[in-house]
PDB file of N, CA, C and O in Angstrom:
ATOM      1  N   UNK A   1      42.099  79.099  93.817  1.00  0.00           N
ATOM      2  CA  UNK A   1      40.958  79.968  93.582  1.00  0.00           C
ATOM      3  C   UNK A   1      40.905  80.380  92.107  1.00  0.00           C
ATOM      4  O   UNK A   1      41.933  80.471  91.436  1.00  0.00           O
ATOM      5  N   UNK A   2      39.914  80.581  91.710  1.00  0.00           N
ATOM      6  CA  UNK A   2      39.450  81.182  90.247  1.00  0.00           C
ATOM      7  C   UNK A   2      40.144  82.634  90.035  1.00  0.00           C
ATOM      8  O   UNK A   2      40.362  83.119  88.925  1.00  0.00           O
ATOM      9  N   UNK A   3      40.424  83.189  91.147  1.00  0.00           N
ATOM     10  CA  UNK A   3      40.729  84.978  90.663  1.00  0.00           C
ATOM     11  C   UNK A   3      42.388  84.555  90.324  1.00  0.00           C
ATOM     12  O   UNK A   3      43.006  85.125  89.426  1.00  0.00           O
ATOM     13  N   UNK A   4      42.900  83.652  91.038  1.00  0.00           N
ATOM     14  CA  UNK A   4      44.489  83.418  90.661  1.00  0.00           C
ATOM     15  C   UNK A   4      45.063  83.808  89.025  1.00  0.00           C
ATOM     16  O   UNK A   4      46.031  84.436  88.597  1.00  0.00           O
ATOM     17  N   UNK A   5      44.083  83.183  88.487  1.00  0.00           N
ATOM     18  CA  UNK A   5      44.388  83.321  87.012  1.00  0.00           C
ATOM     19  C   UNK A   5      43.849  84.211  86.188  1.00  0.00           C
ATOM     20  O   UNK A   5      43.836  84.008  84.973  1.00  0.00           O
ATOM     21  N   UNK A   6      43.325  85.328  86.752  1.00  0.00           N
ATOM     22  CA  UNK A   6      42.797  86.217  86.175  1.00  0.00           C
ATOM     23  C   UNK A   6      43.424  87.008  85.121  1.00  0.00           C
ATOM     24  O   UNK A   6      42.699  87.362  84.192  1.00  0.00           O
ATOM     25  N   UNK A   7      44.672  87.348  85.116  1.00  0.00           N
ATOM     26  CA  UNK A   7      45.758  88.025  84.809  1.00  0.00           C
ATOM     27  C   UNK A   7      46.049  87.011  83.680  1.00  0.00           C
ATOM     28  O   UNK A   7      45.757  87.292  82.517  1.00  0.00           O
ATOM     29  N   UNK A   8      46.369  86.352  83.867  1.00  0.00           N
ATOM     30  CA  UNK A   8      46.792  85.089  82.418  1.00  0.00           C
ATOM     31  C   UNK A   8      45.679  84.991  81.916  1.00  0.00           C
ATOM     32  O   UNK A   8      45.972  85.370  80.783  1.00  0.00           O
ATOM     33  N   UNK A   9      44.417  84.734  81.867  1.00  0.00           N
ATOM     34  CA  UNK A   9      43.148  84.637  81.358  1.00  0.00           C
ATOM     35  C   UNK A   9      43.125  85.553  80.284  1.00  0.00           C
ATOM     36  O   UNK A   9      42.945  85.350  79.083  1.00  0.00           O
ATOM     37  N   UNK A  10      43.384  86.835  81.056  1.00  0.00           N
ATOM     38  CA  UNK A  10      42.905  88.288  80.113  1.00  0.00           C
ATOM     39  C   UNK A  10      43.765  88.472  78.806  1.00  0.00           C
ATOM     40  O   UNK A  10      43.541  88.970  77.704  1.00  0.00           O
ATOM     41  N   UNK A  11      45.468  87.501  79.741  1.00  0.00           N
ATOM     42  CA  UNK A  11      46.310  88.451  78.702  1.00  0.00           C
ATOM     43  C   UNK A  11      45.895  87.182  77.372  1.00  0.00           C
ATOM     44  O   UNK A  11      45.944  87.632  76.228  1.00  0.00           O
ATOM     45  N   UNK A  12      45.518  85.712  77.517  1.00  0.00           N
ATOM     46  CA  UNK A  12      45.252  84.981  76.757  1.00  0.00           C
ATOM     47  C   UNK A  12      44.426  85.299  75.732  1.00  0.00           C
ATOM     48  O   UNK A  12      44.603  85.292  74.514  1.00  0.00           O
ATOM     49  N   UNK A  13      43.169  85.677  76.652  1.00  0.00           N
ATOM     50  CA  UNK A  13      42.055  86.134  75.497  1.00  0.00           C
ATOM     51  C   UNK A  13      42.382  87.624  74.830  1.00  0.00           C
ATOM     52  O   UNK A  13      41.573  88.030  73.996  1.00  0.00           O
ATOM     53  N   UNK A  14      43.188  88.210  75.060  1.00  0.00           N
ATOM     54  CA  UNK A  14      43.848  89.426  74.269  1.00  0.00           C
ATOM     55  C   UNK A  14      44.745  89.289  72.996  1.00  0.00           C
ATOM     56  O   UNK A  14      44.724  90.059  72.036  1.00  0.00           O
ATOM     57  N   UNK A  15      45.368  88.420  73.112  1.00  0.00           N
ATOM     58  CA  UNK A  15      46.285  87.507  72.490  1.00  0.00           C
ATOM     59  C   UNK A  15      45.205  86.905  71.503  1.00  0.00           C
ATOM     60  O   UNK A  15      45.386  87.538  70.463  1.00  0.00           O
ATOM     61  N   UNK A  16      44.232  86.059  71.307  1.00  0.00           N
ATOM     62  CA  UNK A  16      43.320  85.620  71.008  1.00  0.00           C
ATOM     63  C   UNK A  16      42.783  86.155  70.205  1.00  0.00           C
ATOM     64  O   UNK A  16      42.762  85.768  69.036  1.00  0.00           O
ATOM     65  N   UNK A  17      42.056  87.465  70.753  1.00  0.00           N
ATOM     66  CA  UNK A  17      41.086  88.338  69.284  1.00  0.00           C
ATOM     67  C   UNK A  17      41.933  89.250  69.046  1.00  0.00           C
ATOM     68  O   UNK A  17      41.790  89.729  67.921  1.00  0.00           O
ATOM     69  N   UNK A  18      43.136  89.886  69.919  1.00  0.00           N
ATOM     70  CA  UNK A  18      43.729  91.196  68.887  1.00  0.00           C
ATOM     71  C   UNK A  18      44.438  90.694  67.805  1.00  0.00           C
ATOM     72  O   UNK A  18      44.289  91.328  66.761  1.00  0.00           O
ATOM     73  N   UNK A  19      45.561  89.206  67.755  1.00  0.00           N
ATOM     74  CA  UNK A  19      45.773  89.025  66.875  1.00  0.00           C
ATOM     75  C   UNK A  19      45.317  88.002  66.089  1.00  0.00           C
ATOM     76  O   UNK A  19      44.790  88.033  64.977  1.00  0.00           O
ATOM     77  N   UNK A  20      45.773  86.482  67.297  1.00  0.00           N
ATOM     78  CA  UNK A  20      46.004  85.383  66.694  1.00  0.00           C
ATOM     79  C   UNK A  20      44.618  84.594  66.167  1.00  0.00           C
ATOM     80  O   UNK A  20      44.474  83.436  65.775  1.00  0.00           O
ATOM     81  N   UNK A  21      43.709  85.635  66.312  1.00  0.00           N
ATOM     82  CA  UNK A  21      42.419  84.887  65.587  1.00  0.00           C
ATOM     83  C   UNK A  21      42.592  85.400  63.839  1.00  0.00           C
ATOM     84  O   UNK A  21      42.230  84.849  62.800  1.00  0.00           O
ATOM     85  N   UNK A  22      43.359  86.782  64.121  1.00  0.00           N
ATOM     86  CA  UNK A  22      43.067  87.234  62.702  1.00  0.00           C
ATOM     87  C   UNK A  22      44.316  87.245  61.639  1.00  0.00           C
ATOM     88  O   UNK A  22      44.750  88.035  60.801  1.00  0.00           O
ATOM     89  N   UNK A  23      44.722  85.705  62.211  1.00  0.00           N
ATOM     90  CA  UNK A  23      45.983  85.594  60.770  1.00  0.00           C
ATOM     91  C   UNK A  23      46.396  83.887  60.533  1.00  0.00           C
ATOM     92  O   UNK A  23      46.229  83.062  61.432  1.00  0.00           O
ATOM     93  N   UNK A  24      46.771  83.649  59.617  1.00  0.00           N
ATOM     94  CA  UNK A  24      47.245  82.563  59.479  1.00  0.00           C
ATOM     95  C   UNK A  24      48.704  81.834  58.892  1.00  0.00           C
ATOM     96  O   UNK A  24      49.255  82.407  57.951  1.00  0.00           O
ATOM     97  N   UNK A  25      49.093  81.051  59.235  1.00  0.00           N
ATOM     98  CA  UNK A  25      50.531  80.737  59.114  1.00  0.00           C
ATOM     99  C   UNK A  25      50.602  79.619  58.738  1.00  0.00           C
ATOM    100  O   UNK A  25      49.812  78.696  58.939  1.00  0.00           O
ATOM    101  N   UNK A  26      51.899  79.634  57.961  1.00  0.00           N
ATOM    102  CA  UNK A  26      52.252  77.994  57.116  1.00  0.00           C
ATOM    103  C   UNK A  26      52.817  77.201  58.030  1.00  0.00           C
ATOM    104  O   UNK A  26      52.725  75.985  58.198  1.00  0.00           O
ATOM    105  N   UNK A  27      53.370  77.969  58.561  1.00  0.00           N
ATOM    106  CA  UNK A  27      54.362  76.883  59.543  1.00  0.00           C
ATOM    107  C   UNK A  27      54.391  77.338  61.173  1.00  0.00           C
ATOM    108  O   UNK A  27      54.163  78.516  61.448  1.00  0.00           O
ATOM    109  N   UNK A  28      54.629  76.530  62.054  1.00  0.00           N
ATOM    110  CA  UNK A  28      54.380  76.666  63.474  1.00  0.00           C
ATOM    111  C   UNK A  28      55.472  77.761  63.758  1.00  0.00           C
ATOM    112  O   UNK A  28      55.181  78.605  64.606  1.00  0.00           O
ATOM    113  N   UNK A  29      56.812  77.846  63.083  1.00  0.00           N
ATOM    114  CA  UNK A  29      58.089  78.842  63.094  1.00  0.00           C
ATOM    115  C   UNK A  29      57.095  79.973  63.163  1.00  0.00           C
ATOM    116  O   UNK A  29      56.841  80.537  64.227  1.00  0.00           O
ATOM    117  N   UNK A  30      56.568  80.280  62.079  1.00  0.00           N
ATOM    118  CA  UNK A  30      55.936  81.477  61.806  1.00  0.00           C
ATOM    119  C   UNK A  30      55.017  81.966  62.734  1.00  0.00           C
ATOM    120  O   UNK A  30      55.011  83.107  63.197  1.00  0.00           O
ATOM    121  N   UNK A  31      53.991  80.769  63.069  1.00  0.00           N
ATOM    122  CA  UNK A  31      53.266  81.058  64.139  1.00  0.00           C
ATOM    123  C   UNK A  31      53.907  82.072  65.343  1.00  0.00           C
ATOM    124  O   UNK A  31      53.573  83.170  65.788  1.00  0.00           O
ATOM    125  N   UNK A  32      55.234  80.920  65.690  1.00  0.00           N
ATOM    126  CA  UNK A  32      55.768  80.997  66.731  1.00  0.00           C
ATOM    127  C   UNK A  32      56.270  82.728  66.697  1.00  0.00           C
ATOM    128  O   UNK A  32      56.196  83.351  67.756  1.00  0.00           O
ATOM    129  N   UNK A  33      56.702  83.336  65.610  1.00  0.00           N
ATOM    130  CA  UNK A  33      57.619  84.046  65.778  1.00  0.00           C
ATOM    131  C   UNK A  33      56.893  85.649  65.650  1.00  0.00           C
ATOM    132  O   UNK A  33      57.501  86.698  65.861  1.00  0.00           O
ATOM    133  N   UNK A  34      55.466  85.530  65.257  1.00  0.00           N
ATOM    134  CA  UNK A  34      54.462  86.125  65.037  1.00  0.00           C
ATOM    135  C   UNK A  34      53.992  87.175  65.838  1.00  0.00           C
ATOM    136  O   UNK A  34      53.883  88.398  65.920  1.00  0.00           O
ATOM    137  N   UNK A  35      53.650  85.556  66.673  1.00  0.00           N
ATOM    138  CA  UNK A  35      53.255  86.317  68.219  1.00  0.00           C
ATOM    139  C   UNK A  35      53.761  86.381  68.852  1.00  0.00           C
ATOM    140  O   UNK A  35      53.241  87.012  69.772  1.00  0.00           O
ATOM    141  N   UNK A  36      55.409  85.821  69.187  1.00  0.00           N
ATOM    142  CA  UNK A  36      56.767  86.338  69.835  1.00  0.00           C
ATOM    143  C   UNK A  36      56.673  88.456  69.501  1.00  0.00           C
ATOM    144  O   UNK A  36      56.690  89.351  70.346  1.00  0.00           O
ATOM    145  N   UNK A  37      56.583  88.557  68.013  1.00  0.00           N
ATOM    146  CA  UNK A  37      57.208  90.010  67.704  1.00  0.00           C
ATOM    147  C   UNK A  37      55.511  90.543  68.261  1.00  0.00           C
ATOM    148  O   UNK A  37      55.733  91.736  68.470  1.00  0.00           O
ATOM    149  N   UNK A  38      54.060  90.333  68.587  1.00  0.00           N
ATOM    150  CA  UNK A  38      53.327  90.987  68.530  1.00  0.00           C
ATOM    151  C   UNK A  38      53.021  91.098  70.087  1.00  0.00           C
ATOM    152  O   UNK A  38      52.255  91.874  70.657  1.00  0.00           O
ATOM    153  N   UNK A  39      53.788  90.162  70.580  1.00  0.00           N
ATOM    154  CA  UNK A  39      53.751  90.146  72.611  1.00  0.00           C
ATOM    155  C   UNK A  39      55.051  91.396  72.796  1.00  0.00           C
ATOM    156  O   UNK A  39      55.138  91.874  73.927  1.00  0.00           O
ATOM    157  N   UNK A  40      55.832  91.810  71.948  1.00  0.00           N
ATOM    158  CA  UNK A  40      57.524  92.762  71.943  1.00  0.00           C
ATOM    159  C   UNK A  40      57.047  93.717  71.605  1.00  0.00           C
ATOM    160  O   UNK A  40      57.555  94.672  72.193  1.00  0.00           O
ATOM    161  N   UNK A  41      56.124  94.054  70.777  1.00  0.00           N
ATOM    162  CA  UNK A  41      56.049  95.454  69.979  1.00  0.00           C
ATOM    163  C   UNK A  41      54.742  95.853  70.852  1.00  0.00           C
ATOM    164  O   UNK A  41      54.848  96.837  71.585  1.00  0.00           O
ATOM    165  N   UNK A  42      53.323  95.034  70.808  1.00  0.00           N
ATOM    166  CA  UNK A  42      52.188  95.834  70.574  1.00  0.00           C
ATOM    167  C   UNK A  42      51.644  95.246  72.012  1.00  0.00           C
ATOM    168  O   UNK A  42      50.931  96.003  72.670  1.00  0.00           O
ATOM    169  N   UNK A  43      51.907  94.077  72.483  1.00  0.00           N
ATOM    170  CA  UNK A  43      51.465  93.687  74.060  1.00  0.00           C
ATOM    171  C   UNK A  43      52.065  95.063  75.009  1.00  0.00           C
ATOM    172  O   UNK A  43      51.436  96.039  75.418  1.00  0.00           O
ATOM    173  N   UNK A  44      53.571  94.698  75.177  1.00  0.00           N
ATOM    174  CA  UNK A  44      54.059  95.193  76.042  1.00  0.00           C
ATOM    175  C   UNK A  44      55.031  96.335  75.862  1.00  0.00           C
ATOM    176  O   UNK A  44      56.042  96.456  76.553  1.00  0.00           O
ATOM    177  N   UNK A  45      54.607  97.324  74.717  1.00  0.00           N
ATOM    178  CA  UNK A  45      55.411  98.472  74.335  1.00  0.00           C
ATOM    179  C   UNK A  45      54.499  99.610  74.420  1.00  0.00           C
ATOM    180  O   UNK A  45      54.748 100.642  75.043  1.00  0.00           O
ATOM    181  N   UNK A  46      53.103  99.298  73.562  1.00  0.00           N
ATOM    182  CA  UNK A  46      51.726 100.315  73.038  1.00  0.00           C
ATOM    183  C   UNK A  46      50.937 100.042  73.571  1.00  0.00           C
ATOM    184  O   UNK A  46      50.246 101.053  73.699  1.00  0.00           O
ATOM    185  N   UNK A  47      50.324  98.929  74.230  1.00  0.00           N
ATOM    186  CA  UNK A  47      49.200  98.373  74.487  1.00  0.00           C
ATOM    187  C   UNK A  47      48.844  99.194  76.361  1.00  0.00           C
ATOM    188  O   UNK A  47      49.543  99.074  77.367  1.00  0.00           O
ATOM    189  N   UNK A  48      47.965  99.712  76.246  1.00  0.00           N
ATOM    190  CA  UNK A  48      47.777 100.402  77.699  1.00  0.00           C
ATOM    191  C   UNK A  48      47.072  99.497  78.328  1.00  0.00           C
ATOM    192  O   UNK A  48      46.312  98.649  77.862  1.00  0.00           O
ATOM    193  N   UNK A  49      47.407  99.757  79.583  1.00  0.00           N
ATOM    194  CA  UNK A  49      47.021  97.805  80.338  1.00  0.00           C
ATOM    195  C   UNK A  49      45.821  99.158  81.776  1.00  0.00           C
ATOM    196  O   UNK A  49      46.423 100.058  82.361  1.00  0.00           O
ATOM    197  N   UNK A  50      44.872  99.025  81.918  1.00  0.00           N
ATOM    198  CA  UNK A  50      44.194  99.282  83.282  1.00  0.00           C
ATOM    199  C   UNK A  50      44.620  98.877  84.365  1.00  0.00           C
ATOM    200  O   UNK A  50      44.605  99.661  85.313  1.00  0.00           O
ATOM    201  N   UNK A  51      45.007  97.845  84.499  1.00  0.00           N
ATOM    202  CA  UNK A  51      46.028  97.435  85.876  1.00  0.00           C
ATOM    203  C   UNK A  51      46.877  98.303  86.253  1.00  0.00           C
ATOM    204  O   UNK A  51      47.014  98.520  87.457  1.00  0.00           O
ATOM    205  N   UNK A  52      47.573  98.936  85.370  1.00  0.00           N
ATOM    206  CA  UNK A  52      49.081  99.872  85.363  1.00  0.00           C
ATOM    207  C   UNK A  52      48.627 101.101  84.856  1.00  0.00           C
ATOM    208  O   UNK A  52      49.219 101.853  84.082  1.00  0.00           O
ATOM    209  N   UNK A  53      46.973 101.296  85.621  1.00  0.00           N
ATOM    210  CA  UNK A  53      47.150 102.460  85.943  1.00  0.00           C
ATOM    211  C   UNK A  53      46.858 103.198  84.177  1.00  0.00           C
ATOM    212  O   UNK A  53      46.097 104.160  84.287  1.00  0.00           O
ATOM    213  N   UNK A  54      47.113 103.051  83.284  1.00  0.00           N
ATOM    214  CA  UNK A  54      46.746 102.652  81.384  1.00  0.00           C
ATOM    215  C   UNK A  54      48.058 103.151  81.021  1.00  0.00           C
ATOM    216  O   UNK A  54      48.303 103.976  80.141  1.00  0.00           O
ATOM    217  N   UNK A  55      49.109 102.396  82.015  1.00  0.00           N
ATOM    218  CA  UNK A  55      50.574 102.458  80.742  1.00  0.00           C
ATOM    219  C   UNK A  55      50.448 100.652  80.296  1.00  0.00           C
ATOM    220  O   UNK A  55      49.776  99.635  80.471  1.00  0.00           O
ATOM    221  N   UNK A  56      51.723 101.247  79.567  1.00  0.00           N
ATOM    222  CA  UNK A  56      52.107  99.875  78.782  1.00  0.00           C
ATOM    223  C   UNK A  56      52.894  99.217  79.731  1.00  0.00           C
ATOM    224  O   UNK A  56      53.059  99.845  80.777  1.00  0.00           O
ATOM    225  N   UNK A  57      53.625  97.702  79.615  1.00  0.00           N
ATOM    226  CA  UNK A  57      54.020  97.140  80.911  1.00  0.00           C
ATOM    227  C   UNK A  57      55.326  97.739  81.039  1.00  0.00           C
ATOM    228  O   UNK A  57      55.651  97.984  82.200  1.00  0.00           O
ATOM    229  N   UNK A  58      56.460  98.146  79.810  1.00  0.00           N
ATOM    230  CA  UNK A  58      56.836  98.529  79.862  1.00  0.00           C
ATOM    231  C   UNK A  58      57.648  99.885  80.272  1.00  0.00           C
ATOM    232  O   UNK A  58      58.794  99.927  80.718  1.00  0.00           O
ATOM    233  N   UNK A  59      56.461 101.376  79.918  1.00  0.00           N
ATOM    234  CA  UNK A  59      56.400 102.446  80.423  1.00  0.00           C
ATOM    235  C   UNK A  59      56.320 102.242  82.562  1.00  0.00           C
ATOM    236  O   UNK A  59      56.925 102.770  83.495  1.00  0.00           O
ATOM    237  N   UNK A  60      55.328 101.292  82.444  1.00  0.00           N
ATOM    238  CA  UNK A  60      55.722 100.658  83.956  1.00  0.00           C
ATOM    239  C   UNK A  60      56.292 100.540  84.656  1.00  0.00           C
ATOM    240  O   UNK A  60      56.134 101.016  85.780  1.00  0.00           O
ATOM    241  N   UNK A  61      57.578  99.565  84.134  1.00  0.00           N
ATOM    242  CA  UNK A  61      58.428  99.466  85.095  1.00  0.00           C
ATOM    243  C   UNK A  61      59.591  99.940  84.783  1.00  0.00           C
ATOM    244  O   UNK A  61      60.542  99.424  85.370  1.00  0.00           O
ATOM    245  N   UNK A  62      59.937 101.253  83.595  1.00  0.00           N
ATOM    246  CA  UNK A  62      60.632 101.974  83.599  1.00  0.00           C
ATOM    247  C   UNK A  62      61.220 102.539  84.365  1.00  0.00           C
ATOM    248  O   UNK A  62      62.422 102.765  84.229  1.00  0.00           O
ATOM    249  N   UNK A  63      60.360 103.006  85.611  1.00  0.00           N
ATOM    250  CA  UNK A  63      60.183 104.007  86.522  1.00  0.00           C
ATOM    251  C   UNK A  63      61.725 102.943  87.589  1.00  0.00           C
ATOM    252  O   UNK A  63      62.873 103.221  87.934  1.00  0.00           O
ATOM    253  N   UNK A  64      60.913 101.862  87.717  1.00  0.00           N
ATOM    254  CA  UNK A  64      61.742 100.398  88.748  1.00  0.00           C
ATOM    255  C   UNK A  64      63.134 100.253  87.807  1.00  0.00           C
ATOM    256  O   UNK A  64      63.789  99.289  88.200  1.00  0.00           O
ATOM    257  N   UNK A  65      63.577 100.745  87.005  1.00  0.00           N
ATOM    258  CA  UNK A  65      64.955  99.743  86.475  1.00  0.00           C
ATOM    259  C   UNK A  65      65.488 101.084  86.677  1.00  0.00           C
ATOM    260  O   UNK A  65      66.646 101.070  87.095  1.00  0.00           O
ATOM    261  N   UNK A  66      64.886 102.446  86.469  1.00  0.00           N
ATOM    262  CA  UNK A  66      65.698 103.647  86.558  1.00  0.00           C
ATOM    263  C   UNK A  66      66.107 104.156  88.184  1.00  0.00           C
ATOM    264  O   UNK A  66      66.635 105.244  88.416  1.00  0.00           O
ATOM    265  N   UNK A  67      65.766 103.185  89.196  1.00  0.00           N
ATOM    266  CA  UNK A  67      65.598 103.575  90.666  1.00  0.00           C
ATOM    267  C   UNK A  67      66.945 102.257  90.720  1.00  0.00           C
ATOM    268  O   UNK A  67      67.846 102.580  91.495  1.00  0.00           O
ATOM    269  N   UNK A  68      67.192 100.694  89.920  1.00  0.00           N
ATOM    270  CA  UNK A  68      67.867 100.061  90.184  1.00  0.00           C
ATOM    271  C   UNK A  68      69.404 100.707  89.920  1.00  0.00           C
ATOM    272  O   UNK A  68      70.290 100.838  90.764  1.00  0.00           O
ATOM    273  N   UNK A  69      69.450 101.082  88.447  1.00  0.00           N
ATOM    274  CA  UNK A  69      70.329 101.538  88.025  1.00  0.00           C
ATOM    275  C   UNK A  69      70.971 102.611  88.825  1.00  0.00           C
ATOM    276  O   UNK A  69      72.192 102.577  88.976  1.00  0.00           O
ATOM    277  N   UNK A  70      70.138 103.722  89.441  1.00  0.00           N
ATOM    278  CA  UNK A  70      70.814 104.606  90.514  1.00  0.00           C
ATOM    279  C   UNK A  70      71.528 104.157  91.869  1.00  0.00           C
ATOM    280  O   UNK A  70      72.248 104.885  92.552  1.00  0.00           O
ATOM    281  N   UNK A  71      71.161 102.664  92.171  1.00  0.00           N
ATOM    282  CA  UNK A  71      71.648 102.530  93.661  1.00  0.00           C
ATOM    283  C   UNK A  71      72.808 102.059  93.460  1.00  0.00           C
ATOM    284  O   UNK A  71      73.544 101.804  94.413  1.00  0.00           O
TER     285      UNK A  71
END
């Protein structure tokens, strides 16, 4: 079905115009390592997601690793 990929779609085209439309790189390393640090810092640290409610994915599942760690 079409809705399957909804979730990868969004986070693609997010990826797309927040950064990787607006920079350019010499080398694919750079590319690579770019949007490695901008998916670590600003995807999934700052970025408030509507799915989750408008935390970050992180602030998210904070809640889940602090319930693992207790058992």
């Amino acid at each position: 079905m079409c809705w399957d990929n909804a979730g990868a779609e969004s986070f693609w085209s997010t990826l797309k115009t927040e950064y990787y439309d607006r920079h350019h790189w010499a080398t694919k390393a750079e590319a690579r390592h770019g949007v490695g640090a901008w998916i670590e810092d600003r995807y999934n640290r700052r970025r408030r997601h509507s799915a989750l409610g408008m935390l970050s994915p992180v602030a998210f599942e904070e809640p889940m690793h602090q319930t693992a760690k207790a058992a």
